[in-house]
N, C-alpha and C positions, 0 to 999 in steps of 0.2 A: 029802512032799507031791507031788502030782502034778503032773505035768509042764505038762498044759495046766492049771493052775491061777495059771499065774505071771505074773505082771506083763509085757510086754516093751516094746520099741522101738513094738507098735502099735499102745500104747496112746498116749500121747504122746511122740514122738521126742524125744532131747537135743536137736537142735536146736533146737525150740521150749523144751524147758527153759533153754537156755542164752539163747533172744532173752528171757524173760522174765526171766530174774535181770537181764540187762544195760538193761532196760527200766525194772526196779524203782531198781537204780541211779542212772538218768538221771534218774526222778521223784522219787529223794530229793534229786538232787542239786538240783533246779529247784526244788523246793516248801522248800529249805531260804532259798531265795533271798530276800531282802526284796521282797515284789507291786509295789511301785513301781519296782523295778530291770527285772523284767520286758518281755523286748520282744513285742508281737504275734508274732511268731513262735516265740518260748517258749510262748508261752502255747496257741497252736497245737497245738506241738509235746508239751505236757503233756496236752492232751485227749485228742490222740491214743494219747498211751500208754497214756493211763488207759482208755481203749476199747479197748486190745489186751488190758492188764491184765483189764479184765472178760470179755474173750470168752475168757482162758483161762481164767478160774473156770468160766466156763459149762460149758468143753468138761471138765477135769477132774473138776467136777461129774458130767459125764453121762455121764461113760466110767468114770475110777477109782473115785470116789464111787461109783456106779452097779455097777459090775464088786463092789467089795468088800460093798457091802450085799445086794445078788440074790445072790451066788452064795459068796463068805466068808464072810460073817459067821452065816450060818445057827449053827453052832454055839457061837460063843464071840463076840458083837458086841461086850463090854464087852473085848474082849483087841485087836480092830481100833480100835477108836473109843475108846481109853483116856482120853482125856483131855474126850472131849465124856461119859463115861459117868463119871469124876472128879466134875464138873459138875452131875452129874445130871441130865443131859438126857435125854431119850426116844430111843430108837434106833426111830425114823421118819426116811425117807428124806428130807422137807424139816425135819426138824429140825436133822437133820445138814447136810445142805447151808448152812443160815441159819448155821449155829455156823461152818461155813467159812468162809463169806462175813467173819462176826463175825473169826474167831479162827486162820484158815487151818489150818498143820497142825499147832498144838496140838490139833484133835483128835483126833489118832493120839496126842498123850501123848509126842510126841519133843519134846526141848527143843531140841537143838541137830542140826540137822542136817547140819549141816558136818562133825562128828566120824564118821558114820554110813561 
C-alpha cells in the first residue's frame, strides 16, 4: 500500500481519541444513574458531553468516513464497509454515514476493537 494512502495522527489525533473514550465513559456512567438522583449539574454536564460526542461523529464523518469513501474504497467498498455492506446497505456516502451514526464502527465489520 502506499505510503500517502495511510491513515495518520492528522486525521484525528489520539488525543482526541482518548477524550472521546473517556467522555463515552462518563455518559455511561451518568445515564446509568437513576434521572431523579441527577443533579443540575449532571445533567449539564451529560449535554455537554453528548455535544462533544456528536461533533466527533461529525468530524470522523468528514475526514475518515470521507478519506475512506473518495479515495479507498474505489476498488473494494464492501472490504472497507464490511459490516454496513453485511447489512446490505448502499455504499452511498450518507448512507454510510446514517449506519455510523446508527451502528458506529460495526460498519467496518470489527467486533471488537480493543483486541485490534
Amino acid at each position: 500500500m502506499n505510503e500517502d494512502k495511510l491513515l495518520g495522527p492528522f486525521f484525528i489525533s489520539k488525543n482526541i481519541l482518548d477524550e472521546i473514550k473517556i467522555n463515552k465513559d462518563k455518559i455511561d456512567e451518568l445515564e446509568i444513574m437513576d434521572e431523579a438522583l441527577l443533579i443540575e449539574d449532571d445533567k449539564d454536564l451529560l449535554k455537554e458531553l453528548h455535544q462533544k460526542e456528536e461533533g466527533f461523529i461529525k468530524a470522523f464523518e468528514s475526514k475518515v468516513i470521507m478519506y475512506l469513501f473518495e479515495d479507498v474504497m474505489k476498488m473494494r467498498p464492501e472490504k472497507i464497509f464490511a459490516g454496513h455492506h453485511k447489512n446490505k446497505g448502499k455504499m452511498i456516502f450518507s448512507e454510510i454515514c446514517r449506519a455510523f451514526e446508527k451502528d458506529g464502527e460495526k460498519i467496518f465489520g470489527i467486533e471488537e476493537l480493543e483486541h485490534i
